[in-house]
N, C-alpha and C positions, 0 to 999 in steps of 0.2 A: 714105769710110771703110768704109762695111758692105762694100763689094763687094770690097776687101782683106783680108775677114775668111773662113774656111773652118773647116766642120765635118765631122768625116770620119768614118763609121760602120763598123767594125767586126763584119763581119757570116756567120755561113756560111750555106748551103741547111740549110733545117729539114726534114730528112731522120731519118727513126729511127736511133740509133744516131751518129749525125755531132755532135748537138748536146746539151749540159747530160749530159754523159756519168755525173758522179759525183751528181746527181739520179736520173735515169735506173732507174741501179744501186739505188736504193727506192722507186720510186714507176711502175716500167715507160717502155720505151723510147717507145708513143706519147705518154701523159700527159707525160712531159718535152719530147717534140716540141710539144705542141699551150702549153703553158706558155712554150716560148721563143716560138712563134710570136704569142703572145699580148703578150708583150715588146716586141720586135722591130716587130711591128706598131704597138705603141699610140705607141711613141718616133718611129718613123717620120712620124705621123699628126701628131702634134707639131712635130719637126725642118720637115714639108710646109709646115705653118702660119705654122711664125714666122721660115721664110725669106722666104716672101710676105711678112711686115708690116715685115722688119727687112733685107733683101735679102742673108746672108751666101750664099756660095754652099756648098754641100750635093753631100758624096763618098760613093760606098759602096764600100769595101773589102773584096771577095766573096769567098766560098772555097769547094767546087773552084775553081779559073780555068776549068774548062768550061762553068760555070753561068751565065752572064751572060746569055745571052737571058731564063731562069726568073726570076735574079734582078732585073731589068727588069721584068717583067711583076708582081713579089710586091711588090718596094721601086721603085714607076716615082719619075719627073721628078726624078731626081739631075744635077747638073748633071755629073758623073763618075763611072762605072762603073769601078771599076782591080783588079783580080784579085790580090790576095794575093800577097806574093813567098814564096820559098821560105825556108824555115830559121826560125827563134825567134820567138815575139812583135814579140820587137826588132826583127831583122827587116824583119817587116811594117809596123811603127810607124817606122822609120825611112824607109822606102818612100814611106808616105804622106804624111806629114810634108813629104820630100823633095820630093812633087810636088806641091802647096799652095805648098811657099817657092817652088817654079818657076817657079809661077803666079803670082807677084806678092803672092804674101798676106804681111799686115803682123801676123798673128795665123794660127793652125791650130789646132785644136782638137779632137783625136781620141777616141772613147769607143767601149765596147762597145754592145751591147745586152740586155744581162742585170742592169740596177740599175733595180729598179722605182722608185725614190723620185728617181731623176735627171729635172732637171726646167729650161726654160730658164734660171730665175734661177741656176740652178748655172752654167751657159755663161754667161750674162752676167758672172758675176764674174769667173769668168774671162776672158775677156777684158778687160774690166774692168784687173782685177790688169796686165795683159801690158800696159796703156799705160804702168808706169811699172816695170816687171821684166821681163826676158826669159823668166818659167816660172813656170807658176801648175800645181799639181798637185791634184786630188780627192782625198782619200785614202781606201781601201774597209776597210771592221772586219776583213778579214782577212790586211793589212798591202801589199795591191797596192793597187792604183787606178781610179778611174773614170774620171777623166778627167784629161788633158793637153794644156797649152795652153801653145804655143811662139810665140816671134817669131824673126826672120833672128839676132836677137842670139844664140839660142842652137842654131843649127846646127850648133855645134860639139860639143855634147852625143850627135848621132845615132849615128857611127861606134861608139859606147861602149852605147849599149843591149843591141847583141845580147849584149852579156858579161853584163845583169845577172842576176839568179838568176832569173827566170820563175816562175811559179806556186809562189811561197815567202811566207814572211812577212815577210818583208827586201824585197821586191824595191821598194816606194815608198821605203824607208830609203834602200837603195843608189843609188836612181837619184835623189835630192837629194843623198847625198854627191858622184857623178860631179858633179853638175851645181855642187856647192861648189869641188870640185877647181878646177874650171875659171875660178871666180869668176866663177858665174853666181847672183845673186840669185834666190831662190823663194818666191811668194803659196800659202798654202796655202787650198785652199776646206773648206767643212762636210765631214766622213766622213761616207760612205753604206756602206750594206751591200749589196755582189751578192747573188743569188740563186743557190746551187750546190749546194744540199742541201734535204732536206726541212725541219732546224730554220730556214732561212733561208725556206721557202716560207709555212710556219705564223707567221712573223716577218710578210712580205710578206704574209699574206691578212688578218691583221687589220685591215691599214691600206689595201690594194689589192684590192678585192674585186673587182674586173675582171681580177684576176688567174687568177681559177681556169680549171683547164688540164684539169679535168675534164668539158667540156663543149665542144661542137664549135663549132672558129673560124670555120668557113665553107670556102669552097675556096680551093684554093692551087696554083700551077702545078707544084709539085716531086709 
């Protein structure tokens, strides 16, 4: 059972300027770099661990697609490096998604790296949930999501993602109506809140004080 299960990272090069763009814009382009990367790392560090105890296997979803030697070296021992398709979230979420079912996985389970408070027992439910529904969803406070968790059952939801509204307050609404249309049952897990502004940062340091981005992470291949 675990080795039919996949989790797939959602990730770009923590590059100034490429990454936490509408942060950024208040709090300067390295401080939001060194803040993602501080994210990014610590889930990663996380994701390392509880593959070893639990054996799902572990995708990272890179962006540029030129990046992938840097990103190997920043996010190593994935058991898949896959480059980002072109065009929407959807998109890329469909992509991933797609190559996980290809793989035999009986469960996928895709997440960014920007929700400090996301934490294995959130993947566990979901998946969890996906033994007896085809779609278990995260929901984030600002109406997207954190995470999404599919089985073969509901592949037929992928072709309909790139249409839903993207970075909107609707866009986890629309994508459980698609998934209703289709008479696809949905587990919903805890809402979390991303991290994409400073009132979300000052939210996040109260509770994550390993979060501060104002202090050097160390070195990094980008």
């Amino acid at each position: 059972m675990p080795q039919s299960r996949w989790v797939i990272v959602f990730a770009k090069a923590p590059v100034h300027g490429r990454v936490k763009t509408r942060l950024a814009s208040q709090v300067g382009e390295a401080a939001a770099t060194r803040i993602y990367r501080r994210m990014a790392e610590r889930l990663w560090t996380m994701l390392l661990t509880a593959k070893a105890e639990e054996g799902f296997r572990l995708g990272l979803a890179f962006d540029p697609p030129g990046s992938a030697v840097a990103m190997r070296a920043w996010l190593p021992r994935a058991d898949a490096y896959l480059p980002q398709a072109a065009g929407n979230l959807g998109d890329r979420i469909a992509e991933g998604c797609g190559f996980a079912l290809d793989s035999g996985a009986k469960a996928v389970t895709v997440i960014g790296s920007d929700c400090p408070g996301l934490s294995m027992r959130h993947l566990a439910q979901g998946f969890e949930a996906c033994r007896s529904r085809p779609l278990a969803l995260g929901p984030a406070d600002d109406g997207g999501f954190y995470a999404l968790t599919l089985t073969p059952e509901a592949r037929a939801l992928l072709p309909r993602l790139p249409a839903l509204p993207w970075s909107s307050p609707l866009t986890g609404a629309r994508l459980l109506e698609s998934a209703s249309r289709l008479g696809l049952e949905s587990a919903l897990l805890p809402p979390l809140r991303d991290l994409d502004t400073l009132e979300d940062l000052a939210f996040h340091r109260r509770l994550f004080p390993w979060i501060d981005g104002f202090s050097d992470p160390g070195p990094c291949p980008f």
